[in-house]
BAFI-3210 file (N, C-alpha, C; in Angstrom, 3 decimals, decimal comma, padded with zeros to 6 digits):
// residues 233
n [1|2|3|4|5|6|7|8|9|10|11|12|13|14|15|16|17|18|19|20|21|22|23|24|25|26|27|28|29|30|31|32|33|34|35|36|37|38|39|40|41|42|43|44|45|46|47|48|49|50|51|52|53|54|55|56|57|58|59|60|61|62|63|64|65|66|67|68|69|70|71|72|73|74|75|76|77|78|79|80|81|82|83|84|85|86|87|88|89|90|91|92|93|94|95|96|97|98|99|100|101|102|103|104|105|106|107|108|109|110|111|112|113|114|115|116|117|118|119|120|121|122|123|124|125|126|127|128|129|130|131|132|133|134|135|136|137|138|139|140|141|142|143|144|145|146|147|148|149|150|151|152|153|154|155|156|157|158|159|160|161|162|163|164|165|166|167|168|169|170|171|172|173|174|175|176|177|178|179|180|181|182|183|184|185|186|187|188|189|190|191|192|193|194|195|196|197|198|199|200|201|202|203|204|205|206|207|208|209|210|211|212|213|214|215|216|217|218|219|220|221|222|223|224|225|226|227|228|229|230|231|232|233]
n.u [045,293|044,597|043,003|040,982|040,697|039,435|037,404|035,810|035,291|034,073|031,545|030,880|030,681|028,593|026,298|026,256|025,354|023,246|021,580|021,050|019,818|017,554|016,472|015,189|011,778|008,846|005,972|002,503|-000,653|-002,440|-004,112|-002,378|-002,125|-004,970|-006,472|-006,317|-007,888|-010,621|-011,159|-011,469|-014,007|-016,990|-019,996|-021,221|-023,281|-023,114|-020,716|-020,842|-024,198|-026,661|-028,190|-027,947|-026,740|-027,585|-025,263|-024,294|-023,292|-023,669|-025,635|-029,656|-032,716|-036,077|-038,437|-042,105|-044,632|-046,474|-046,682|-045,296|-044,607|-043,784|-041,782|-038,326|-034,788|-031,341|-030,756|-028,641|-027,430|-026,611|-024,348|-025,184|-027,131|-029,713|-031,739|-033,671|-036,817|-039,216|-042,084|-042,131|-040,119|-037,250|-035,841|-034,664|-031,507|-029,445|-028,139|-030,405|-031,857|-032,380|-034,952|-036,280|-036,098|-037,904|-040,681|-040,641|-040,827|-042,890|-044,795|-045,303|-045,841|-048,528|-049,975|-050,237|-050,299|-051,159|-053,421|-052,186|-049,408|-046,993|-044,035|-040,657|-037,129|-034,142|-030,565|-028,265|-025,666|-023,276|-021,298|-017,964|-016,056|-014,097|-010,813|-007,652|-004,472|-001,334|001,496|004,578|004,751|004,865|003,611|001,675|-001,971|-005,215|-007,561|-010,130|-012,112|-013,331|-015,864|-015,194|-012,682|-008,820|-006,912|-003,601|-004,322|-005,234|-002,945|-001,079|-002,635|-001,765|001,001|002,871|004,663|007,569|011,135|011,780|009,740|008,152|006,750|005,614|004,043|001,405|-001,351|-004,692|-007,515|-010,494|-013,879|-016,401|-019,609|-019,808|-017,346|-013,863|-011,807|-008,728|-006,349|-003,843|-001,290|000,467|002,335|004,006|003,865|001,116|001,070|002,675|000,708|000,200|-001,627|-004,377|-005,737|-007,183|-010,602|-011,078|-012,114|-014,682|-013,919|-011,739|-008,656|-005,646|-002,091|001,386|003,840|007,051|010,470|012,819|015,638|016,397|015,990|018,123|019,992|019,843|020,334|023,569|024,444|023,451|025,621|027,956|029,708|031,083|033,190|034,711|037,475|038,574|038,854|041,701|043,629]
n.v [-000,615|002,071|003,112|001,225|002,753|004,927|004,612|003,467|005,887|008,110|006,361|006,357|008,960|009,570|008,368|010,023|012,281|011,779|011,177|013,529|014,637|013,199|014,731|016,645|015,921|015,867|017,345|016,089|017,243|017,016|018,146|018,772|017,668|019,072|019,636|017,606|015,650|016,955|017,174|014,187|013,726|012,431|011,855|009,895|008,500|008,122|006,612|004,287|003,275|002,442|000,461|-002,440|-001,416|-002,461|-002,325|-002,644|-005,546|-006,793|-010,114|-011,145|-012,590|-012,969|-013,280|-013,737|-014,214|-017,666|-016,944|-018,461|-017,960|-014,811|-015,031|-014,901|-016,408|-015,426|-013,305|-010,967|-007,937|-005,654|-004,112|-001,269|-001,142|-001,803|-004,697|-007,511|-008,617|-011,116|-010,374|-007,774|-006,581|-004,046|-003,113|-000,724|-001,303|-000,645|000,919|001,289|-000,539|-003,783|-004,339|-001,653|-002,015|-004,712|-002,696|-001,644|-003,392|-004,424|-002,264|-002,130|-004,599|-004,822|-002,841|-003,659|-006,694|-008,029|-008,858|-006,841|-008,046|-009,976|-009,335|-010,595|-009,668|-010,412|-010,637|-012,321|-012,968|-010,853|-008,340|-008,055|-005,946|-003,613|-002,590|-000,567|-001,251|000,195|001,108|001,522|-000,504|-004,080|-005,605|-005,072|-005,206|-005,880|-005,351|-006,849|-005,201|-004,342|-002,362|000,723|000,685|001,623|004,260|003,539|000,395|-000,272|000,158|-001,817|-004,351|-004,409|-005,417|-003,759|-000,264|-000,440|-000,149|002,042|003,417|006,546|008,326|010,425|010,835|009,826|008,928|009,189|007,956|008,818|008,456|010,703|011,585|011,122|012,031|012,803|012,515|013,024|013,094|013,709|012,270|012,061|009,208|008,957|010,435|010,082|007,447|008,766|009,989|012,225|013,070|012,554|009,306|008,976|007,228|005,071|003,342|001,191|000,706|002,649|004,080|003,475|004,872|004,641|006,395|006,590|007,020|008,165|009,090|007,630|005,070|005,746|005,328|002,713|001,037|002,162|000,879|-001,635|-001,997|-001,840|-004,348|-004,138|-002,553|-003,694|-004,354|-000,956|-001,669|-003,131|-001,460]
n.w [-005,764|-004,977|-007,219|-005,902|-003,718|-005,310|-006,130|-004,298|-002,716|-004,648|-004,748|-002,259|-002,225|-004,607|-003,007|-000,672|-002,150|-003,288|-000,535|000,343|-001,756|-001,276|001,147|-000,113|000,017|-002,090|-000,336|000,711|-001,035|000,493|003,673|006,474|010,327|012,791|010,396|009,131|010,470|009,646|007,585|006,640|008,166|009,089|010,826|013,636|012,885|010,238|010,255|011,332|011,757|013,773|013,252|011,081|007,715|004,617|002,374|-001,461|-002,901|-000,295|000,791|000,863|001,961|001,237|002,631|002,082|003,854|004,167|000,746|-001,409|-003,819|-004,109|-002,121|-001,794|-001,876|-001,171|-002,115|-004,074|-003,991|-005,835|-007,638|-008,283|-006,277|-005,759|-005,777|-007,462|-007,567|-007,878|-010,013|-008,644|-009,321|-009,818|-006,744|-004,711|-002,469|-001,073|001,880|003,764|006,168|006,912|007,908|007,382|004,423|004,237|005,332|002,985|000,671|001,800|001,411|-001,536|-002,473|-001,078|-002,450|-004,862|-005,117|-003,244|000,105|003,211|003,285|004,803|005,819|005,473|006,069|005,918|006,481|004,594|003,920|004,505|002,838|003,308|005,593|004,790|004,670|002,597|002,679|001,944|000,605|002,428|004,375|006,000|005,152|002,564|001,738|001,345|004,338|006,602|008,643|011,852|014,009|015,242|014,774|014,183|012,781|013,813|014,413|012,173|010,675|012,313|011,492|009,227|009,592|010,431|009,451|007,783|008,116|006,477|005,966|006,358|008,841|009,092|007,162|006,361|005,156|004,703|002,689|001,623|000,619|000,671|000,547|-002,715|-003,217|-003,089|-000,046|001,626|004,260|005,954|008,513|011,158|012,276|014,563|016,146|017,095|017,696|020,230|021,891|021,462|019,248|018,206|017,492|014,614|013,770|011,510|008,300|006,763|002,964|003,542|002,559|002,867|003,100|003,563|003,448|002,400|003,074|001,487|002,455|004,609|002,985|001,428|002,958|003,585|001,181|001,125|003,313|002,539|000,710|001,868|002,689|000,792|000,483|002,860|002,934|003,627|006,345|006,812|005,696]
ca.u [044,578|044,550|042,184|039,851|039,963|039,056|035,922|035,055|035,158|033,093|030,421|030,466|030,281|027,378|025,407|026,147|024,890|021,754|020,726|020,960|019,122|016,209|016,108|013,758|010,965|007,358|005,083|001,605|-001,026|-003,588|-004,086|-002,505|-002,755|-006,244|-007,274|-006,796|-008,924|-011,796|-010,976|-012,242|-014,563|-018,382|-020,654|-021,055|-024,259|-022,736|-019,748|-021,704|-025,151|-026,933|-028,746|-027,220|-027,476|-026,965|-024,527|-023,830|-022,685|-024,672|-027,370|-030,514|-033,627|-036,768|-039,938|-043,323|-045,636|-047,658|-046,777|-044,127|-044,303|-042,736|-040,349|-036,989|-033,490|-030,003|-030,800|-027,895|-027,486|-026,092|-023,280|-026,086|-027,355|-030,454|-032,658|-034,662|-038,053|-040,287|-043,197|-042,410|-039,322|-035,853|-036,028|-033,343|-032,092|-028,028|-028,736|-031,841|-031,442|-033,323|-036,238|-036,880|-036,666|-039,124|-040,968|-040,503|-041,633|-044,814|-046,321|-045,081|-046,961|-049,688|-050,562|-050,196|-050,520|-051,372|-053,831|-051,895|-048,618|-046,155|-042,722|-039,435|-035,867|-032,862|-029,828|-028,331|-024,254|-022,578|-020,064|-016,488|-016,004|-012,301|-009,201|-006,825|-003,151|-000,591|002,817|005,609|004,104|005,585|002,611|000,518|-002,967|-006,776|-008,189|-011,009|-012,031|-014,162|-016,608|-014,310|-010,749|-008,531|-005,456|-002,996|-005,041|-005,252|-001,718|-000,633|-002,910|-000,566|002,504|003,314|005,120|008,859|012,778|012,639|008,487|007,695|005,549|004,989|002,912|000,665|-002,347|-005,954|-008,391|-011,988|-015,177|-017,423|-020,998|-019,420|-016,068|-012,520|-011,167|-008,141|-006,044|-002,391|-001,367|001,874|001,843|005,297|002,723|-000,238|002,031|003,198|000,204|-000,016|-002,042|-005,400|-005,914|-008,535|-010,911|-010,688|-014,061|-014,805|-013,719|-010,830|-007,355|-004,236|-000,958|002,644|004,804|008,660|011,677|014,052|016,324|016,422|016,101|019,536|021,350|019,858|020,871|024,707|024,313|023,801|026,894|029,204|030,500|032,052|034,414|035,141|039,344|039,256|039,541|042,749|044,796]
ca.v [-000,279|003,671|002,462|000,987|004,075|006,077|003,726|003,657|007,653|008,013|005,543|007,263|011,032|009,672|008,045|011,425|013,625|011,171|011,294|015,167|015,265|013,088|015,237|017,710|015,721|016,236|017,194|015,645|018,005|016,978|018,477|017,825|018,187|019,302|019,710|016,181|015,194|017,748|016,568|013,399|013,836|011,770|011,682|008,737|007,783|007,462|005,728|002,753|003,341|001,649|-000,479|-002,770|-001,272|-003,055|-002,059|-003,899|-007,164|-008,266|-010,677|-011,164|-013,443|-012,155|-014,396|-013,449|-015,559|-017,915|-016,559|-018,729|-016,945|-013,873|-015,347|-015,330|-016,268|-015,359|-012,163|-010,117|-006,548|-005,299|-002,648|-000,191|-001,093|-002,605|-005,934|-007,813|-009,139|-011,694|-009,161|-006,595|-005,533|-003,525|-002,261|000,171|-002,087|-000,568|002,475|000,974|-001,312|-005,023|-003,568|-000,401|-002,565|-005,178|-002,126|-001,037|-004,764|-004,635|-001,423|-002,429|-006,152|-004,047|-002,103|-004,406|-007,954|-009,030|-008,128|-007,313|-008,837|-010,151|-009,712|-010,490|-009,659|-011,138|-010,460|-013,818|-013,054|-009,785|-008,391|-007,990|-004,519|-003,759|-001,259|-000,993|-000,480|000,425|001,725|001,089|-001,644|-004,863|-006,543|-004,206|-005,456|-005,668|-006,448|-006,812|-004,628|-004,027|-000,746|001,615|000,219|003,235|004,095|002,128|-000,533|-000,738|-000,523|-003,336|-005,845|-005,312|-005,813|-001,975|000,135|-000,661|000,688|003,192|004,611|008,308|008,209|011,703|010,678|008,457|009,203|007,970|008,192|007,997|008,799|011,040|011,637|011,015|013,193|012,171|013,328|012,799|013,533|013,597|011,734|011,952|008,529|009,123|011,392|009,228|006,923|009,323|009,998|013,986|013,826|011,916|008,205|008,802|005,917|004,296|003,296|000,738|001,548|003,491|003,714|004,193|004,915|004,922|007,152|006,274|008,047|008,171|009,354|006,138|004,473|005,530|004,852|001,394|001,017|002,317|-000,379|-002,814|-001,917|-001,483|-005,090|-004,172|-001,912|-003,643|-003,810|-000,378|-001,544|-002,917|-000,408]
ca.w [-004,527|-005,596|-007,835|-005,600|-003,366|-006,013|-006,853|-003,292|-002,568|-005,421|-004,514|-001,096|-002,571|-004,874|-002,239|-000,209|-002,679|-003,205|000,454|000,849|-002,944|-001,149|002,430|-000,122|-000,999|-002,229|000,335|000,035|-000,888|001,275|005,104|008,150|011,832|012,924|009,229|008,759|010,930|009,883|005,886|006,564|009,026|009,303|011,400|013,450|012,391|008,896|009,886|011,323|012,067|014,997|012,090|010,103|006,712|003,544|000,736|-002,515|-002,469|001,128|000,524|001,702|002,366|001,736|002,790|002,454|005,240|003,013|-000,211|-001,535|-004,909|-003,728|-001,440|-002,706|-000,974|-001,715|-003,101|-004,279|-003,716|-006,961|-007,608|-008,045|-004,701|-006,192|-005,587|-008,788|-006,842|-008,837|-010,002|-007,981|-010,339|-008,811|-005,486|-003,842|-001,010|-000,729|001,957|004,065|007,266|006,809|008,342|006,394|003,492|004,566|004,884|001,526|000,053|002,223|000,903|-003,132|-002,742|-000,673|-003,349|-005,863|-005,258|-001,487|001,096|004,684|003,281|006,269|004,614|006,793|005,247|006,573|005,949|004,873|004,248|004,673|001,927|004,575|005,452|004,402|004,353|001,972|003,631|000,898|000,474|003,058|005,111|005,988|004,226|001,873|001,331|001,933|005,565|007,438|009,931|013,085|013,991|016,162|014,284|014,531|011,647|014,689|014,405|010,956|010,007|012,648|010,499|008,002|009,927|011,088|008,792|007,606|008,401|005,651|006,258|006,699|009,510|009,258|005,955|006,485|004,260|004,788|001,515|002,392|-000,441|001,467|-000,666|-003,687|-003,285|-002,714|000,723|001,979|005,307|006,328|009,475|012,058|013,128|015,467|017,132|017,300|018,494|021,838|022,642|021,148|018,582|018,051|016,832|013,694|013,078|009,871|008,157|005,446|001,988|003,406|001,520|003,870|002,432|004,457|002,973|002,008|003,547|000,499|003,264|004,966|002,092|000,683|003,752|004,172|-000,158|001,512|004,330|001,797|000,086|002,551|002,814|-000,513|001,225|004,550|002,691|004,315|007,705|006,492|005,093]
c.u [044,061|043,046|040,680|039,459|039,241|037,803|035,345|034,443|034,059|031,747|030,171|029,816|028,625|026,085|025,341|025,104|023,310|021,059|020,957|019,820|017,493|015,702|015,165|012,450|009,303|006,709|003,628|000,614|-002,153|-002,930|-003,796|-002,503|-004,090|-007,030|-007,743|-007,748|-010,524|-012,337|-011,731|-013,397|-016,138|-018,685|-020,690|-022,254|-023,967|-021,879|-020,241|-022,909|-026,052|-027,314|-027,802|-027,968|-026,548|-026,535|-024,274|-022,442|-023,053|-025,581|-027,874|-031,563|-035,133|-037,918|-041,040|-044,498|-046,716|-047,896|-045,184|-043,633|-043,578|-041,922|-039,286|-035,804|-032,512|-030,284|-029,617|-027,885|-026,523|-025,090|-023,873|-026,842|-028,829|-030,528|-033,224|-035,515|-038,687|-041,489|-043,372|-041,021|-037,920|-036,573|-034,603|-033,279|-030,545|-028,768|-029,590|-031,228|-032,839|-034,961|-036,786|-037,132|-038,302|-040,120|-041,945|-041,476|-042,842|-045,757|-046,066|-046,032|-048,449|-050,315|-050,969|-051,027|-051,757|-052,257|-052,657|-050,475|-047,817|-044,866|-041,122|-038,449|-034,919|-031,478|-028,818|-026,682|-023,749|-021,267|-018,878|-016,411|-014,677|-011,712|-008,460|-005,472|-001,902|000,653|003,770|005,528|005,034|004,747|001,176|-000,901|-004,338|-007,206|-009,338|-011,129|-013,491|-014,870|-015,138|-012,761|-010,183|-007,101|-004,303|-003,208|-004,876|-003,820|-000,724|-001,204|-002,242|001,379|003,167|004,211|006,535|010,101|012,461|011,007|008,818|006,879|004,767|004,102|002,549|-000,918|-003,952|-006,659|-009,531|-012,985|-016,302|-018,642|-020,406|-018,001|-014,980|-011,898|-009,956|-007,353|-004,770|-001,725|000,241|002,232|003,242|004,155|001,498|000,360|002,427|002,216|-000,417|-000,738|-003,500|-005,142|-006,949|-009,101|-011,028|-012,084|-014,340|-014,784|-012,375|-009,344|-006,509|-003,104|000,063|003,547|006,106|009,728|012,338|015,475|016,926|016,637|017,484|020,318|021,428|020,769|022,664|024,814|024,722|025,043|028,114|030,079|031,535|033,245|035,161|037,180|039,397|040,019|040,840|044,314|045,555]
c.v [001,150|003,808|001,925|001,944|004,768|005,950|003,858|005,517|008,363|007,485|006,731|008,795|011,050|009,391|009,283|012,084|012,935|011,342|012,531|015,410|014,582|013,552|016,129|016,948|015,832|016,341|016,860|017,170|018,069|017,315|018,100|018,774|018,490|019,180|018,626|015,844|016,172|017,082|015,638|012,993|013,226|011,626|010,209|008,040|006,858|006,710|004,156|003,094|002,204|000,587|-000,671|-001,725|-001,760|-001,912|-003,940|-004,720|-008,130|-008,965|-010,920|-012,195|-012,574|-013,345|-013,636|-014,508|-016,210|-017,637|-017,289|-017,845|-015,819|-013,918|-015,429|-015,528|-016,084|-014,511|-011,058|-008,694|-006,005|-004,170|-001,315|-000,126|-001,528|-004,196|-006,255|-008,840|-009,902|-010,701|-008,217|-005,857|-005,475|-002,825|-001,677|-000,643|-001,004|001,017|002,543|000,064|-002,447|-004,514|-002,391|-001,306|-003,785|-004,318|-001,740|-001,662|-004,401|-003,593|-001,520|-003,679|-005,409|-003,830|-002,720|-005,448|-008,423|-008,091|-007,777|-008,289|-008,966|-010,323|-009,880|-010,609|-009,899|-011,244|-012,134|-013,669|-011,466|-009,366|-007,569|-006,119|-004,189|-002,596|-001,754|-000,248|-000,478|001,153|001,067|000,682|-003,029|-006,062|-005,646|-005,403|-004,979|-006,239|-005,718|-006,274|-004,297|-002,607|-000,545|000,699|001,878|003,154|003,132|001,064|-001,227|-000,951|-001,928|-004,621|-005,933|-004,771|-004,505|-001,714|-000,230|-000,193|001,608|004,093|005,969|008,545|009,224|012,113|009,620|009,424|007,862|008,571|007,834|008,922|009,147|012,005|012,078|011,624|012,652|012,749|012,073|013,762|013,193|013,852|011,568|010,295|007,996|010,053|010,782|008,143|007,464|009,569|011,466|014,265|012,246|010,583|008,079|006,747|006,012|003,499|002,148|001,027|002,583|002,891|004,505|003,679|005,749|005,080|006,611|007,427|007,683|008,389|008,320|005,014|004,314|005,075|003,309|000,544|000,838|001,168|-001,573|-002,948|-001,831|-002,455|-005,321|-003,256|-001,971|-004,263|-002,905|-000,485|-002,147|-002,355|-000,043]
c.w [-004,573|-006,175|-007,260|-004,242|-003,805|-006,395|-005,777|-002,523|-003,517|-005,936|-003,188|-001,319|-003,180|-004,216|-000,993|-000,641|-003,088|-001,670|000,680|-000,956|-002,071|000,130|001,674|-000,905|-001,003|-001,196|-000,702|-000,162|000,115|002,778|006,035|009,152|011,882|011,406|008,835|009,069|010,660|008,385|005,686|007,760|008,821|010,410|012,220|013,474|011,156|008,976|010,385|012,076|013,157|014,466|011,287|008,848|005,645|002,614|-000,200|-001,739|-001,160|000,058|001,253|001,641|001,783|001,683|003,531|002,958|003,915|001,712|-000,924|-003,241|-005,090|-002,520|-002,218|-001,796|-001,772|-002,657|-003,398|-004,460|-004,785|-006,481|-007,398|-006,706|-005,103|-005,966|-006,814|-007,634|-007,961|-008,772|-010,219|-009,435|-009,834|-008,290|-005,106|-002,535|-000,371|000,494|003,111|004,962|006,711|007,210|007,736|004,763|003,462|004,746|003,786|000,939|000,594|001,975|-000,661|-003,157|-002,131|-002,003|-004,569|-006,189|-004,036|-000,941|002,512|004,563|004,754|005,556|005,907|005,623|006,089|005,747|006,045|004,965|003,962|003,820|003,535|004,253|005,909|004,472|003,471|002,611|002,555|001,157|001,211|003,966|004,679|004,684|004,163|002,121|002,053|003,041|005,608|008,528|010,487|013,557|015,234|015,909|013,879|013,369|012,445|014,154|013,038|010,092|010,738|011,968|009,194|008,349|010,390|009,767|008,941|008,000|007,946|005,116|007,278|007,168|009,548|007,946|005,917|006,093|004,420|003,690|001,513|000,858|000,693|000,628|-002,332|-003,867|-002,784|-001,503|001,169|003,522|005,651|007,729|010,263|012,688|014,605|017,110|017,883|018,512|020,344|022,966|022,445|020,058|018,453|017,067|015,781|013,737|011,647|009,351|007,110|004,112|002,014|002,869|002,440|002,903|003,111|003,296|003,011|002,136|002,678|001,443|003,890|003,831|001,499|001,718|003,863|002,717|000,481|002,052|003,399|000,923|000,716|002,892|001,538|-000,148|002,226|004,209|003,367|005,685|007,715|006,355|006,006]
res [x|x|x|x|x|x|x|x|x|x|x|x|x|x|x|x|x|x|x|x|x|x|x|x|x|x|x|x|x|x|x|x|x|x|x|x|x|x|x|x|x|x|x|x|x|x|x|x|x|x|x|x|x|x|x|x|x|x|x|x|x|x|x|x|x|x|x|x|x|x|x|x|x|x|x|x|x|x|x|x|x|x|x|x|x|x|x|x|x|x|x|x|x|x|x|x|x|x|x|x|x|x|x|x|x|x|x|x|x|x|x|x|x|x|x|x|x|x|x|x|x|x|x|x|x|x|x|x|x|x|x|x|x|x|x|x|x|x|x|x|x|x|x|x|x|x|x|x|x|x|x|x|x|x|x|x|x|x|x|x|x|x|x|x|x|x|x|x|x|x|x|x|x|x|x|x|x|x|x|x|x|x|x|x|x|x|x|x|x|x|x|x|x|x|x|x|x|x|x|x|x|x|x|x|x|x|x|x|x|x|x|x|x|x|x|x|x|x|x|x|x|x|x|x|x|x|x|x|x|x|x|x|x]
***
């Protein structure tokens, strides 16, 4: 029995000295409080513009009145954000609202081909405009989201964060004109009511932080029906 004190005291001391080794750990480097929110900061023209505007992977329609030759449907909007037109060639469509492109087409066939072309573009299916929610979530993955969806928002579609998340890191990762920003988020705070709800944008990358802290005790927890002899003794 000595024996299995001595095993248990020694489980206890090491799971001690593990949750006081993970009360110091890494801060992120990216900005919080006010900074956060400045870090990733757009406009809100750019974050959804009053006009649809296509990015790669929508498709589109494009029919010219009476010209079935350069009609085309189910046109794919490439990675490059590019169109291939019979004729006409690649067009830049990623960028441009249905209407600026139609546009576009009607002074390229103008010039070209057509008197007075009549060109209509239609956007025929829409690539899903997504978040990615990562780390210490009940259920990581990729959703779908709505204009004015707010970090809240976005981590309840994947199940709110876990027992043993670090709300006080909660990380959003947004690509703003080519550049990596990031921002570092309270969400205990967000939560009360004291600190602002950021929206969350298509393309963005959220990531809930892990309390090692929590973590070891819940690890203990799980071990502790290996010691319930003490109540015993």
């Amino acid at each position: 029995m000595n024996m299995l004190h001595r095993a248990a005291a020694s489980f206890l001391l090491l799971c001690s000295l593990a949750v006081a080794g993970c009360q110091k750990t890494v801060s992120s480097d990216a900005p919080a409080g006010p900074a956060a929110y400045e870090a990733i900061a757009v406009s809100a023209a750019e974050a959804y513009p009053p006009s649809y505007v296509l990015q790669p992977g929508d498709r589109i329609d494009i029919r010219v009145f009476r010209e079935e030759e350069f009609s085309t449907q189910n046109i794919l909007v490439d990675a490059s954000g590019n169109i291939a037109l019979p004729l006409v060639g690649e067009v830049r469509a990623a960028g441009v609202s249905p209407a600026t492109l139609s546009d576009q087409v009607t002074q390229m066939l103008g010039r070209r081909y057509l008197r007075d072309p009549q060109v209509t573009v239609t956007l025929r299916e829409a690539i899903a405009r997504t978040v990615s929610v990562e780390g210490d979530v009940e259920q990581p993955g990729v959703y779908e989201i709505r204009p004015n969806y707010t970090l809240l928002s976005a981590i309840a579609l994947a199940q709110s964060p876990s027992e043993t998340a670090k709300l006080d890191e909660i990380l959003i990762f947004r690509d703003i004109d080519g550049r990596r920003a990031a921002g570092r988020f309270d969400l205990a705070q967000i939560r009360a009511g004291k600190a602002a709800d950021p929206q969350v944008l298509p393309g963005d990358v959220i990531v809930v932080g892990l309390s090692r802290t929590r973590q070891a005790y819940q690890d203990i927890l799980r071990a502790a029906p290996l010691f319930n002899v003490f109540t015993f003794l």
